[in-house]
NUTOR-14508 format. One record per residue: residue number from 1; x, y, z of N, C-alpha, C in turn. Coordinates in Angstrom, 1 decimal. Layout:
{node NUM; {X; Y; Z}; {X; Y; Z}; {X; Y; Z}},
...
//
This chain:
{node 1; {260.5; 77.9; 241.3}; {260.5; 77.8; 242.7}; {259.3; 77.0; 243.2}},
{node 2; {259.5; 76.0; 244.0}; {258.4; 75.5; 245.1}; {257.6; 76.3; 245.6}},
{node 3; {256.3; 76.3; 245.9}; {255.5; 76.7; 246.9}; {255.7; 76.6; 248.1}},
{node 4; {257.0; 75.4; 248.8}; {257.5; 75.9; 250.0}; {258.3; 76.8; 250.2}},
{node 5; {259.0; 76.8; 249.0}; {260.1; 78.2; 249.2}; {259.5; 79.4; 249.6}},
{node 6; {257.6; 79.8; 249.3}; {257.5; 80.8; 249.6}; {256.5; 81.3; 251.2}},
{node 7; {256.3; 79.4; 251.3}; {255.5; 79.3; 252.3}; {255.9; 78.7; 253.7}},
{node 8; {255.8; 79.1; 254.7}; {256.2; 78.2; 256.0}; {254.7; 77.3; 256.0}},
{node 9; {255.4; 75.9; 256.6}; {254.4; 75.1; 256.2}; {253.5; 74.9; 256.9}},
{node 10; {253.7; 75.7; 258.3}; {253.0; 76.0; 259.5}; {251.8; 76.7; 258.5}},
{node 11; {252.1; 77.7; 257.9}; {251.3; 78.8; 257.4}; {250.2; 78.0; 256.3}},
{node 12; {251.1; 77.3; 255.0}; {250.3; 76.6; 254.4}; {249.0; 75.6; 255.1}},
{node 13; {249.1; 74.9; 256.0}; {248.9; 74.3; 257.0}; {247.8; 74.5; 257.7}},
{node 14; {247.6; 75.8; 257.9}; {247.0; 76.9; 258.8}; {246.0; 76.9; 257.6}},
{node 15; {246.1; 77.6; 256.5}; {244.8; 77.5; 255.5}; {244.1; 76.3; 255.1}},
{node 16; {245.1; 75.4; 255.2}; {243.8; 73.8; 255.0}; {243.3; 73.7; 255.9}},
{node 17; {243.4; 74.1; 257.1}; {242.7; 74.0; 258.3}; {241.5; 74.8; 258.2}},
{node 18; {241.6; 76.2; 257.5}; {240.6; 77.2; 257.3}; {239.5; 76.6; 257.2}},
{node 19; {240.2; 76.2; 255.5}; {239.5; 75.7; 254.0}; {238.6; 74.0; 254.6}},
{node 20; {239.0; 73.3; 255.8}; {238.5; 72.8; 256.2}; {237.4; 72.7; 256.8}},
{node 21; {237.3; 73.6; 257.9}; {235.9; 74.0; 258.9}; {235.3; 75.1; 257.8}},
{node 22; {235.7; 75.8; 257.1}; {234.7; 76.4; 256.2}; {234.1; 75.5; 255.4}},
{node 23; {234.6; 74.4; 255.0}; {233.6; 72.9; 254.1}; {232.6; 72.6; 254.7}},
{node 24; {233.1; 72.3; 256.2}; {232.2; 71.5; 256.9}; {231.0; 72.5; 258.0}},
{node 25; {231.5; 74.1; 257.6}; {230.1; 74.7; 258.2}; {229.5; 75.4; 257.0}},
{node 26; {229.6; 75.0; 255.7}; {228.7; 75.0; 254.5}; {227.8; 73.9; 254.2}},
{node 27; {228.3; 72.8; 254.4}; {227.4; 71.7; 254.3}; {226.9; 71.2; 255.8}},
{node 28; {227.1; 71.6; 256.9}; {226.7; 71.1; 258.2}; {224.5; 70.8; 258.5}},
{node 29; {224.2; 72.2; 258.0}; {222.7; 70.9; 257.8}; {222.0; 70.3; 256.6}},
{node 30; {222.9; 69.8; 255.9}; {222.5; 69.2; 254.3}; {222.5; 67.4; 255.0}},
{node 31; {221.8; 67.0; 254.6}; {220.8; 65.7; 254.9}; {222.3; 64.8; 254.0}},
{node 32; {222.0; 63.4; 254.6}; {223.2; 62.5; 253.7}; {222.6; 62.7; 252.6}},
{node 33; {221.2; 62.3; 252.0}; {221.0; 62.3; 250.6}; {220.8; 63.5; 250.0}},
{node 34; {221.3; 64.6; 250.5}; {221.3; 66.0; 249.6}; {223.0; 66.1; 249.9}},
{node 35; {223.6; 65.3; 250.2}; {225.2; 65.5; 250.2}; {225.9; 64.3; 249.2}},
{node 36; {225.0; 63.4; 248.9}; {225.1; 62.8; 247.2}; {224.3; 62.9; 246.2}},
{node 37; {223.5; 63.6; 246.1}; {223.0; 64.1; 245.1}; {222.1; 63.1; 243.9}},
{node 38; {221.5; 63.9; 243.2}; {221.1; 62.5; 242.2}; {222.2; 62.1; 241.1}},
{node 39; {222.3; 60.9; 240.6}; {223.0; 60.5; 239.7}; {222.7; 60.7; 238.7}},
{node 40; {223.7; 61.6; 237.9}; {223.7; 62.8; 237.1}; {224.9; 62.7; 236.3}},
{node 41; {225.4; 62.4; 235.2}; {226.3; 62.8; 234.0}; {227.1; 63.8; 234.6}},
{node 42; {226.2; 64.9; 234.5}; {227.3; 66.3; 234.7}; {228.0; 66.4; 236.3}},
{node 43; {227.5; 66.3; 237.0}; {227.8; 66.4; 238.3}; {228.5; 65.0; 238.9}},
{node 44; {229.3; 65.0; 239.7}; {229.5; 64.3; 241.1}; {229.0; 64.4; 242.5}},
{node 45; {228.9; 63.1; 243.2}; {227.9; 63.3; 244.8}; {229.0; 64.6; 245.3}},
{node 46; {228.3; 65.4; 245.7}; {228.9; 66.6; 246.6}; {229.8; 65.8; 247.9}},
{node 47; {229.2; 64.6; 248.3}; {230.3; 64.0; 249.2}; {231.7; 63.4; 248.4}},
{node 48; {231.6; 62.9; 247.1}; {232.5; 62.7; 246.8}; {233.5; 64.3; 246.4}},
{node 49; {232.8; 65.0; 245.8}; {233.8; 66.5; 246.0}; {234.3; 67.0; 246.9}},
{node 50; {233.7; 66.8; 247.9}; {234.7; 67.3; 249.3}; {236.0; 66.1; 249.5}},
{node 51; {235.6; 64.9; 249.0}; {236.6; 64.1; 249.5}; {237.6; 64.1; 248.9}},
{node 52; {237.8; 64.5; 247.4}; {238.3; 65.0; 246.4}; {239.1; 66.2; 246.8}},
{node 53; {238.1; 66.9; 247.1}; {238.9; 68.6; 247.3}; {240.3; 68.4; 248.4}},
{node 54; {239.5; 67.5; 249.7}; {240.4; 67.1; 250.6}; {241.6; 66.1; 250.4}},
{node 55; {241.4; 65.1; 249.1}; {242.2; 64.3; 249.0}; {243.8; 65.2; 248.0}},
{node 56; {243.3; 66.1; 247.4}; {244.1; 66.9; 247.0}; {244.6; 67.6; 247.9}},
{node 57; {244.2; 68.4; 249.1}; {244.9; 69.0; 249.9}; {246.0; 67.9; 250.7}},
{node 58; {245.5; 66.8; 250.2}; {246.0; 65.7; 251.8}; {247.4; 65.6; 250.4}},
{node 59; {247.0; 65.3; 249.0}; {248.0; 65.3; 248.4}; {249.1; 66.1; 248.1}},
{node 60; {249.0; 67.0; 247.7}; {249.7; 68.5; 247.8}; {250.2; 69.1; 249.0}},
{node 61; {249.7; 69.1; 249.6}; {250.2; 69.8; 251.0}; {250.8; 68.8; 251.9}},
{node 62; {250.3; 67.9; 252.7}; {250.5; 67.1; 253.5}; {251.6; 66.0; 253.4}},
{node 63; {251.5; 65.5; 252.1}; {252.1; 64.6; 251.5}; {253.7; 65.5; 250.6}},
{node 64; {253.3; 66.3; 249.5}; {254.2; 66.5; 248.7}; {254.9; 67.7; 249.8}},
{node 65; {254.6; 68.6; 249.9}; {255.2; 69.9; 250.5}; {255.8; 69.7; 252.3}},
{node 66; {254.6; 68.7; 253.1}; {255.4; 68.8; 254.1}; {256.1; 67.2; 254.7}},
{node 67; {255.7; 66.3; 253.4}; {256.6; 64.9; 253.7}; {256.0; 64.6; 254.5}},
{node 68; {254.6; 64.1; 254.9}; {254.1; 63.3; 256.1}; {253.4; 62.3; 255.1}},
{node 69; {253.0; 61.7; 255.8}; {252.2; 60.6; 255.6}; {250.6; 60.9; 255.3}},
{node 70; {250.1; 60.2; 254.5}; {248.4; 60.7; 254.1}; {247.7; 59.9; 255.5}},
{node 71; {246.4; 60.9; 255.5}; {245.6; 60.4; 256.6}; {245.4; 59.6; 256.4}},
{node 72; {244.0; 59.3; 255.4}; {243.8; 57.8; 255.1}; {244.3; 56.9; 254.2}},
{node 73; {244.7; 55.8; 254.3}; {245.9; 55.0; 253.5}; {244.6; 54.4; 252.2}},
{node 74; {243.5; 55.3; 252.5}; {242.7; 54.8; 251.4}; {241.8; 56.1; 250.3}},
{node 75; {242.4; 57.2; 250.9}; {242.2; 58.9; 250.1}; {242.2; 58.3; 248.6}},
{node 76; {243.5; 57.8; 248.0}; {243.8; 57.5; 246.7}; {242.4; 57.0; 245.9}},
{node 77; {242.1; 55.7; 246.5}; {241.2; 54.6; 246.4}; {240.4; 55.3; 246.0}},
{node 78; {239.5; 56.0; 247.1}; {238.5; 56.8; 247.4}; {238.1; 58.3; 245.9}},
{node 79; {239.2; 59.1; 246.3}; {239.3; 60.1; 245.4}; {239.8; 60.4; 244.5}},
{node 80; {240.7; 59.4; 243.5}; {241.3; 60.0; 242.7}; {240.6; 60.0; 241.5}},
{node 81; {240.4; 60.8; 240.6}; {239.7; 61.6; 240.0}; {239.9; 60.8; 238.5}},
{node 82; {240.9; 60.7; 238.3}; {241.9; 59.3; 237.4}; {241.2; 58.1; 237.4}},
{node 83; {241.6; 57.8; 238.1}; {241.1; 56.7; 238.4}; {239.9; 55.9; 238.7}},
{node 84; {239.4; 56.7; 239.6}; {237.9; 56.3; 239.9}; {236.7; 56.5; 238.7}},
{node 85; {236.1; 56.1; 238.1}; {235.2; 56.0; 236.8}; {234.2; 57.2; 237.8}},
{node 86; {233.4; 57.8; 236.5}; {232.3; 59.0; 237.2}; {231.2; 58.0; 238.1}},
{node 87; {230.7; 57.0; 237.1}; {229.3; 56.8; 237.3}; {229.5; 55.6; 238.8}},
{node 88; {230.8; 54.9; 239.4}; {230.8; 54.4; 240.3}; {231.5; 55.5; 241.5}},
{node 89; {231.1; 56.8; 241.4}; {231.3; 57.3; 242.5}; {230.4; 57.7; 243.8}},
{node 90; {229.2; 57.7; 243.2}; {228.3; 57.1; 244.2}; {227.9; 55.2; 244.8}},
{node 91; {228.9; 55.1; 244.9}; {229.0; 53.5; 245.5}; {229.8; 53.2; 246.2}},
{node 92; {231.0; 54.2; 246.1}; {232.1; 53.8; 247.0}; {231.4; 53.8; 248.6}},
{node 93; {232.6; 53.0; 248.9}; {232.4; 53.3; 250.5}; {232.6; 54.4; 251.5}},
{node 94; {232.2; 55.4; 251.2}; {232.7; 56.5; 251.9}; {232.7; 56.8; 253.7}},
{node 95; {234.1; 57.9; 254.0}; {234.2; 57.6; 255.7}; {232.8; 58.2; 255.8}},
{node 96; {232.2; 58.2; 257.3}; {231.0; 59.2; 258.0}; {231.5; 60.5; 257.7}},
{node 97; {230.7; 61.2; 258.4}; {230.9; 62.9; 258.4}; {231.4; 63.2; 259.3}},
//
């Protein structure tokens, strides 16, 4: 069974929204350069992990479960985890905050 089958998508919907303002009032007074971090092997810029975290929600939910369209026509570019190499993820062009 789908995860819509068990969810109204109102409801699904309703927790990205949560999972959203809970992101952005954990990191709300972290400086730009404590929100990329140093370049590091083990780690990714913490701005690229939110965009990440978000580009999956935009994926999964938005996209697969409720058939809309992605916010930004450039999430993929940006976040995909595949695709994107580690060590040029602090260079992309990322949106503002």
């Amino acid at each position: 069974m789908a995860l819509s089958d068990h969810l109204d998508q109102a409801e699904l919907a309703g927790w990205v929204r949560d999972a959203r303002k809970r992101t952005f009032d954990l990191v709300s007074d972290l400086s730009d350069d404590q929100m990329m971090g140093p370049l590091l092997d083990i780690i990714n810029p913490l701005l690229w992990e939110i965009g990440h975290h978000a580009g999956f929600q935009s994926k999964w939910v938005l996209r697969e479960t409720c058939g809309q369209d992605p916010i930004r026509e450039d999430e993929d570019a940006l976040y995909d985890s595949i695709a994107i190499a580690h060590d040029t993820r602090w260079d992309l062009a990322f949106p503002s905050r």
